[in-house]
C-alpha positions as CSV (number, residue, x, y, z in Angstrom):
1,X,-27.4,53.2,-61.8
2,X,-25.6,51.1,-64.6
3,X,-26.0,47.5,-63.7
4,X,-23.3,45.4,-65.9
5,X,-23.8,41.7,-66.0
6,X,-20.4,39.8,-65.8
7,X,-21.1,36.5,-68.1
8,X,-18.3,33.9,-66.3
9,X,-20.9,34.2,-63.8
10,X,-23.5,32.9,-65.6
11,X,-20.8,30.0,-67.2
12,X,-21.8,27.2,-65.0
13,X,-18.8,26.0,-66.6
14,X,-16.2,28.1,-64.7
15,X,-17.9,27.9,-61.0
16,X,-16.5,26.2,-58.3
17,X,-19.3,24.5,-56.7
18,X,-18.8,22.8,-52.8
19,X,-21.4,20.7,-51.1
20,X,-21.7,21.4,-47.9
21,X,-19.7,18.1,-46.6
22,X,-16.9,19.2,-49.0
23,X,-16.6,23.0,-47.3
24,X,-16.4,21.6,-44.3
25,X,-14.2,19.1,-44.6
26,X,-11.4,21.8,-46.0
27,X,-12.6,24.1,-43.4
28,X,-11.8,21.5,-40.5
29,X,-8.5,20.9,-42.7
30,X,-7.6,24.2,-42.4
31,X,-8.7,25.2,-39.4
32,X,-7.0,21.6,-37.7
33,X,-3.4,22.4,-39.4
34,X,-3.5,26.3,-38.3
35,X,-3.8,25.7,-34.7
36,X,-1.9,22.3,-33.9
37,X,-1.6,23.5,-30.6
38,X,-2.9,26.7,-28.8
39,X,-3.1,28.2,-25.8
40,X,-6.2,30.1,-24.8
41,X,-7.2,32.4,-21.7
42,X,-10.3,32.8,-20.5
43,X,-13.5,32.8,-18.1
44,X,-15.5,29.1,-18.1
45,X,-19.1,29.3,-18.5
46,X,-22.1,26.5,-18.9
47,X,-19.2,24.0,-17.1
48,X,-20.9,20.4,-17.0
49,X,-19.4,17.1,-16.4
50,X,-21.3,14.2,-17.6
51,X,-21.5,11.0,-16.5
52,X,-19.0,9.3,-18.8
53,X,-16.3,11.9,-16.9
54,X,-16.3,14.3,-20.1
55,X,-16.6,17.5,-19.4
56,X,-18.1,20.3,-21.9
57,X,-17.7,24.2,-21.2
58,X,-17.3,27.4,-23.0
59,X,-14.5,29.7,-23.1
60,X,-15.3,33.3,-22.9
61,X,-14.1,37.0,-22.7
62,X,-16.1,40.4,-23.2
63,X,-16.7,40.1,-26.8
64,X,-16.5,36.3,-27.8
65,X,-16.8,32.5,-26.5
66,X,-15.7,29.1,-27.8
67,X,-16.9,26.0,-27.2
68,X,-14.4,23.1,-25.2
69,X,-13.7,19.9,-24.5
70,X,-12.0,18.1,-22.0
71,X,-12.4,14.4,-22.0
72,X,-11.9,12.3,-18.7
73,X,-8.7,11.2,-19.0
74,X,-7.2,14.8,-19.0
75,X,-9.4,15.8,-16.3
76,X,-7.5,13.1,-14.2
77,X,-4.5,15.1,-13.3
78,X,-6.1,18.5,-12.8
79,X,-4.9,20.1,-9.1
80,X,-8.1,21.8,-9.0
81,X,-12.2,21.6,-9.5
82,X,-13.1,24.2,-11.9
83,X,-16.4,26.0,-12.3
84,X,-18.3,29.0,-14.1
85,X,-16.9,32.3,-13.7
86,X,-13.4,30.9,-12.8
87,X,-10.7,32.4,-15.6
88,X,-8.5,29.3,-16.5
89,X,-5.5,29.2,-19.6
90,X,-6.0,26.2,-21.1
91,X,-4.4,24.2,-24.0
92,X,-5.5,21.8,-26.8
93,X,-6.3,22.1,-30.4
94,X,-8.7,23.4,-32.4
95,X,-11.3,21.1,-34.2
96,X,-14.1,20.9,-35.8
97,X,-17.4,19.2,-35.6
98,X,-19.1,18.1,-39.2
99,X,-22.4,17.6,-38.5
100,X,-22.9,21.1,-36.9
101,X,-19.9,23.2,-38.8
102,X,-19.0,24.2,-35.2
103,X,-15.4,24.1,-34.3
104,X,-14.5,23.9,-30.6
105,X,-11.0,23.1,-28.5
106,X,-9.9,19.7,-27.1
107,X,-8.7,20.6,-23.9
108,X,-5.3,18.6,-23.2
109,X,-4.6,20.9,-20.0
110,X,-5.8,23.5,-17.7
111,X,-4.3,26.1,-14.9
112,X,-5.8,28.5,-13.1
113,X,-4.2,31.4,-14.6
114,X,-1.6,33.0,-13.1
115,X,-0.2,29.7,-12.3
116,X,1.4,29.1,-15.5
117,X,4.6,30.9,-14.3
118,X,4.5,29.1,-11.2
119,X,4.2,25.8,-13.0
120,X,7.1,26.7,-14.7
121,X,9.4,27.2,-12.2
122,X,8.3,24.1,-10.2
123,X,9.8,22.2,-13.4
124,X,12.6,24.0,-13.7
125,X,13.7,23.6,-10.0
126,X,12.7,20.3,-9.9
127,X,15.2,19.4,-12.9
128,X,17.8,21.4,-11.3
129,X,17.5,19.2,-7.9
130,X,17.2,16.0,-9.5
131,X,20.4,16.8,-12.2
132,X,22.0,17.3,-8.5
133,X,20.8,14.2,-7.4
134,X,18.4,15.3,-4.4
135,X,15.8,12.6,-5.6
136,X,18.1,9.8,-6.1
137,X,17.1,7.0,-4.2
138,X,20.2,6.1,-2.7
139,X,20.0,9.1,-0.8
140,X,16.9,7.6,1.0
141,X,17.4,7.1,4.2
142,X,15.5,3.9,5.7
143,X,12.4,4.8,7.8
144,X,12.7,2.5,10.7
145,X,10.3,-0.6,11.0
146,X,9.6,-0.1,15.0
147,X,8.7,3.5,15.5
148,X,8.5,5.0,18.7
149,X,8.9,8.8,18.6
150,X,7.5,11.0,15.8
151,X,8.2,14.5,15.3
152,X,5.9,16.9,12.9
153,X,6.1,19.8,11.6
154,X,3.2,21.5,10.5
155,X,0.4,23.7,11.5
156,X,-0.7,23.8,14.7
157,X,-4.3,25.0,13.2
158,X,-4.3,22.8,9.8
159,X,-6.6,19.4,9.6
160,X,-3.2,17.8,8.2
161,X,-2.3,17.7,12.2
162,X,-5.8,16.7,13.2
163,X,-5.7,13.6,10.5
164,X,-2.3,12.6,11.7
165,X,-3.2,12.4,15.2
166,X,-6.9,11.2,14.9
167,X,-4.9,8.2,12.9
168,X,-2.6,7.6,15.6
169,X,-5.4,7.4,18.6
170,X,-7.5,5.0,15.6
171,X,-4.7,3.2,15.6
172,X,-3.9,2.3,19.3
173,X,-0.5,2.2,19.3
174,X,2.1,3.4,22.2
175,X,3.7,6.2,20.1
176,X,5.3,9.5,21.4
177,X,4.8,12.3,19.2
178,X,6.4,15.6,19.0
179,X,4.7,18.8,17.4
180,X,6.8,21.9,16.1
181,X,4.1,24.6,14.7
182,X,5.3,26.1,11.8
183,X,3.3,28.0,9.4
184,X,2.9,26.2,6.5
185,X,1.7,29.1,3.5
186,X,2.3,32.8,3.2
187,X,5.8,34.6,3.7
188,X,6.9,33.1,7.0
189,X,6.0,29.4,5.8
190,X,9.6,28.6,4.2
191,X,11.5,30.0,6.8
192,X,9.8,28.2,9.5
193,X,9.8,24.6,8.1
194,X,13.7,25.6,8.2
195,X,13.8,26.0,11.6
196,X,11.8,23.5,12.6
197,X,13.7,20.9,10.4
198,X,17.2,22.3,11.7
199,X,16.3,22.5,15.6
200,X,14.8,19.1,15.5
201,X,18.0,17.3,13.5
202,X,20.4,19.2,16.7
203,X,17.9,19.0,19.9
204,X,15.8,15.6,19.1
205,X,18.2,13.2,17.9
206,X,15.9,11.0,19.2
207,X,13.0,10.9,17.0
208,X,12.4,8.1,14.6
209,X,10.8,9.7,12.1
210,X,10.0,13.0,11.1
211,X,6.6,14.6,9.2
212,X,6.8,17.4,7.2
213,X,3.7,18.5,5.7
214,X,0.5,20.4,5.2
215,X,-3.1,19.7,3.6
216,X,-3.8,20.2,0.2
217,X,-3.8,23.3,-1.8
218,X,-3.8,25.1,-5.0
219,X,0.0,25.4,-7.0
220,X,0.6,28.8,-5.1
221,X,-0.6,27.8,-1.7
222,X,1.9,24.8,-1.8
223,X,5.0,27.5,-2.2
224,X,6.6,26.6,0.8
225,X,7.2,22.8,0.3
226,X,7.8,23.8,-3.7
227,X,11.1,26.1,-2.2
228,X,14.9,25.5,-3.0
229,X,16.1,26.1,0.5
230,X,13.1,23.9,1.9
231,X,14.4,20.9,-0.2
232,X,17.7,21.4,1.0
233,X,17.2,21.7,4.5
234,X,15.1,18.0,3.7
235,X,17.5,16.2,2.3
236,X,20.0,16.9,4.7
237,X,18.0,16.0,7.8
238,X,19.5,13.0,9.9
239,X,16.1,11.8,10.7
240,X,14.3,10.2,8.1
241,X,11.5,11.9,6.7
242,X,8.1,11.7,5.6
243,X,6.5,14.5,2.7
244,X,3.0,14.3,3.9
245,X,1.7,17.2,1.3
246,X,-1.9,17.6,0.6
247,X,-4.5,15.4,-1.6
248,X,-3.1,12.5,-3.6
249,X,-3.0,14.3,-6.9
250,X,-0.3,17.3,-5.2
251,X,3.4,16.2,-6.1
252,X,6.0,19.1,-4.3
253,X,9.3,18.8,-4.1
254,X,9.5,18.0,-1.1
255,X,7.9,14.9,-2.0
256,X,10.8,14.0,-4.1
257,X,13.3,14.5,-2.2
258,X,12.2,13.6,1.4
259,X,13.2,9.6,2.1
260,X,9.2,8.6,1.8
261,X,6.3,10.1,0.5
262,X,2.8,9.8,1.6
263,X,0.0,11.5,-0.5
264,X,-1.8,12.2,2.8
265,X,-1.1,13.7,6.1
266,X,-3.0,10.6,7.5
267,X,-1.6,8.1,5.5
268,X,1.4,8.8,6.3
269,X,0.7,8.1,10.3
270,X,-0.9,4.7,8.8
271,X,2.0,4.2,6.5
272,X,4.8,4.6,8.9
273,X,3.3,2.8,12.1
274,X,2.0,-0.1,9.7
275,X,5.2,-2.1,10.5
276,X,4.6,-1.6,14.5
277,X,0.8,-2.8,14.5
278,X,1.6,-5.5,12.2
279,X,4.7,-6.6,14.7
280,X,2.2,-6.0,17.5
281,X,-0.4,-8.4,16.3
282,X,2.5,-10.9,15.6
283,X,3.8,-10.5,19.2
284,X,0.3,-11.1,19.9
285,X,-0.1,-14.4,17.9
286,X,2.7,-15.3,19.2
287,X,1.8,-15.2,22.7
288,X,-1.4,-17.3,22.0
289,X,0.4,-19.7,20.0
290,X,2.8,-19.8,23.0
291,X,-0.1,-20.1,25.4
292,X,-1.6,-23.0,23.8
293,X,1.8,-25.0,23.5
294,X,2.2,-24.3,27.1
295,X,-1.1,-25.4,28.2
296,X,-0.7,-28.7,26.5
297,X,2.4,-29.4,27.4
298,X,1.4,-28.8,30.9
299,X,-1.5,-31.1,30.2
300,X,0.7,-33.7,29.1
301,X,2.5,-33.3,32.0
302,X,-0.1,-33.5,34.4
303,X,-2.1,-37.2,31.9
304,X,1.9,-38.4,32.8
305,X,2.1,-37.8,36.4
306,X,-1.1,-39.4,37.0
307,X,0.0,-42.7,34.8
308,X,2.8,-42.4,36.8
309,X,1.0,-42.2,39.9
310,X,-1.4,-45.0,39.5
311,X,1.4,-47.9,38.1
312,X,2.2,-49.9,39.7
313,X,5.6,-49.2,40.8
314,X,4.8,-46.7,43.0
315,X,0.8,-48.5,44.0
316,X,2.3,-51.9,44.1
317,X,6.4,-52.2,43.8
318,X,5.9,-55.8,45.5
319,X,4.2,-57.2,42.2
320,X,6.9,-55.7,40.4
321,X,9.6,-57.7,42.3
322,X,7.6,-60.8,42.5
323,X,6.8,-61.0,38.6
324,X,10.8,-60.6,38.1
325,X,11.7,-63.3,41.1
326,X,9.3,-65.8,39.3
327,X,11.1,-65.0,35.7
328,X,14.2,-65.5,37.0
329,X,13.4,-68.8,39.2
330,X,11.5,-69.9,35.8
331,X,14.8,-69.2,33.9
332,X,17.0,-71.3,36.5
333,X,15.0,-74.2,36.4
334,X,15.0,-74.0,32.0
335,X,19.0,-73.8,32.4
336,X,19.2,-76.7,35.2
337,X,17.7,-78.6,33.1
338,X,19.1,-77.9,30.1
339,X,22.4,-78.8,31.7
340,X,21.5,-81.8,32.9
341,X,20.3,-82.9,29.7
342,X,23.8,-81.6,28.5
343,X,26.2,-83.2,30.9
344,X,23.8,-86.8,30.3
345,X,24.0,-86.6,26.5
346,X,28.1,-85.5,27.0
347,X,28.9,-88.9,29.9
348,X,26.8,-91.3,27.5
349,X,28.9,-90.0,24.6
350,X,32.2,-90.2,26.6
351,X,31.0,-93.5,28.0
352,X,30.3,-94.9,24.4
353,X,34.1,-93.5,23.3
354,X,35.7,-94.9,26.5
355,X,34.7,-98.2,25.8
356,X,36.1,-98.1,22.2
357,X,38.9,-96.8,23.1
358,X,39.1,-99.8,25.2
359,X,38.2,-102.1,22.9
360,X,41.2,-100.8,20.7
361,X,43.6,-100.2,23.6
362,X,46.9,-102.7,22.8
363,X,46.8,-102.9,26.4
364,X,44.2,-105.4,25.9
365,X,46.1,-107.4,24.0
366,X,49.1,-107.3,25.9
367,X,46.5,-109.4,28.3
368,X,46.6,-111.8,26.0
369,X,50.5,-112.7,25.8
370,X,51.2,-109.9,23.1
371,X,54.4,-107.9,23.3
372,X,55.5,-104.5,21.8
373,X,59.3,-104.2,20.6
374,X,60.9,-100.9,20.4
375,X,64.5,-100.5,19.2
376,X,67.2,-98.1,20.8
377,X,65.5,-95.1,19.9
378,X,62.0,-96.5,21.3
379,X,60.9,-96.9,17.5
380,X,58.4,-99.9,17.3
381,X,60.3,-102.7,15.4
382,X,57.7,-104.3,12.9
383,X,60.1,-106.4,11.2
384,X,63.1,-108.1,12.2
385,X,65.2,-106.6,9.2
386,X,64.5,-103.6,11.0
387,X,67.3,-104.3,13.6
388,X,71.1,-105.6,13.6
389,X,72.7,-108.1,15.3
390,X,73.8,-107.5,18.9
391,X,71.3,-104.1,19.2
392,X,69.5,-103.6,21.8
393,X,65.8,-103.4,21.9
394,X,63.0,-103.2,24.7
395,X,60.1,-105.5,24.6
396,X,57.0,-104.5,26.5
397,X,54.2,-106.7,28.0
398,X,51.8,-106.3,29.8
399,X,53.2,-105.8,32.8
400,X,56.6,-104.3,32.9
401,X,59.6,-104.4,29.9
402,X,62.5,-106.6,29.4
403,X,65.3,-105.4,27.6
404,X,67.4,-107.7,25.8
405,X,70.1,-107.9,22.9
406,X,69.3,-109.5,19.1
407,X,71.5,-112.5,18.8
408,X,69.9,-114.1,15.9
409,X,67.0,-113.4,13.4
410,X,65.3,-115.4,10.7
């Protein structure tokens, strides 16, 4: 054996010498920008959720396993509870833990498998329906506030029936409701919701509100209420209806195109007759309050009638009279007398002006041998200038008038 010693390898000078954080920082590097994104199939094994809602698993076939990741707020929209032995596809991207030099995924998503293709024609139907505007909200028809008949189409087996109904009785209200059994998974399921949709909409044009719906499910037990011709037959149903599909996270189309969606059978019964209890217990206030004005009004009623009863004008109606008789005879005798005060101060007065009057009266002095001259046109004459010679003029005394002619004046 000839055993050659190459020298560069001795040449500390031409090695290229990592630490270990540096390897495994261009290690993660490369690893990190390879797989961006991946998708990976698989069987789970050690699954475990902890308490902060991460959950840590590995993914396995026959010959390998890698280690995953799926922190809580991915795990928040999965349809489904996964466990060991179960074979999932999931997606995420590949990283790297220093401290270790493990690498694991970071889960972003998981499906059952086989439901991938499934997946992927729910999206593509669903943007087919809403491009035709089958989700468009002014397509929703109002879901009236009293209801009074309900009609649902369901299972006649399934607990979304016995939810519905156990709501209803819970919820003591005077509802009718209307069950058409139709199968609600397997190969028969679409067809029947059909029929049951289209006989209700021509035979009971009378129901309020109609409930279409199941209990929850995986993505291929939900086929049914995921169909094209199911969503049509929906949206052109003259009674309003209600998508009451399965466990809060389950979104069908049907949900999106019926004219309410509830995330439970149940709550949809609570949803719908909300507005009717809530009325009910207004109606109900409302008679109280009614009650109570009534009562004391009729209370105030009865406190008048007996005022009324015990006043005098209907105990004593003489006192009534005699108070008023004695006002009046006290008002007489104020006005009597404030008449005769009157008509006293008025004769006095009229006495007192009288006798002035008399005092000034020429007739007075006609008494005395005065005399009043008037000429022809009965104008006192004051002066003699203030006649002619030969006029006549009237003199007046104090009793009776001569009437003479001016012959002479000085």
């Amino acid at each position: 054996m000839k055993l050659e010693l190459n020298e560069s390898f001795n040449n500390s000078q031409n090695r290229l010498i990592y630490t270990v954080s540096q390897l495994s920082n261009e290690i993660k590097l490369i690893l990190e920008d390879s797989y961006p994104a991946v998708w990976v199939r698989g069987e789970i094994s050690n699954f475990k959720i902890y308490s902060s809602g991460h959950t840590y698993f590995n993914i396995k076939d026959s010959s390998s396993q890698i280690r995953a990741v799926m922190f809580k707020n991915a795990s928040v929209g999965l349809g489904f509870e996964p466990k060991n032995g179960d074979e999932v596809l999931i997606f995420g991207r590949i990283s790297t833990y220093l401290k270790s030099g493990d690498y694991q995924i970071i889960v972003n998503r998981m499906e059952q498998y086989g439901q991938g293709l499934l997946y992927d024609a729910y999206e593509k139907l669903k943007s087919k329906l809403a491009k035709e505007g089958l989700f468009d909200q002014e397509h929703k028809k109002k879901i009236p506030d009293i209801i009074n008949k309900i009609g649902i189409v369901t299972s006649k087996d399934g607990a979304a029936l016995y939810d519905i109904l156990k709501v209803i009785n819970s919820l003591n209200v005077n509802v009718d409701v209307l069950i058409y059994p139709a199968r609600v998974q397997g190969e028969q399921a679409e067809k029947e919701i059909i029929r049951a949709i289209e006989y209700l909409n021509i035979h009971r044009k009378d129901l309020d509100v109609l409930f279409i719906g199941r209990g929850g499910g995986q993505l291929e037990d939900l086929l049914a209420f995921n169909s094209e011709d199911v969503a049509r037959s929906i949206f052109k149903s003259k009674i309003p209806t209600v998508s009451c599909v399965g466990h809060e996270i389950d979104f069908t189309i049907a949900d999106f195109v019926a004219d309410l969606r509830a995330p439970t059978p149940s709550a949809a019964a609570e949803i719908v007759l909300r507005k009717k209890i809530e009325l009910q217990k207004r109606l109900v206030f409302l008679k109280t309050e009614l009650c109570n004005v009534m009562d004391n009004t009729l209370s105030n009623c009865r406190q008048y009638l007996t005022k009324l009863k015990n006043s005098k004008a209907l105990t004593r109606p003489q006192d009534l009279y005699k108070e008023k008789i004695d006002y009046v005879n006290e008002v007489s005798g104020k006005l009597l007398k404030n008449i005769e005060r009157i008509v006293y101060y008025k004769t006095e007065k009229l006495e007192n002006v009288s006798h002035k009057l008399q005092i000034l009266s020429p007739y007075n002095v006609f008494k005395r041998g005065f005399a009043i001259c008037f000429d022809e046109k009965n104008k006192v004459v004051k002066s003699a200038k203030d006649v002619d010679i030969g006029q006549q003029i009237k003199v007046q005394l104090y009793v009776g008038n001569l009437y003479a002619q001016v012959k002479k004046y000085d």
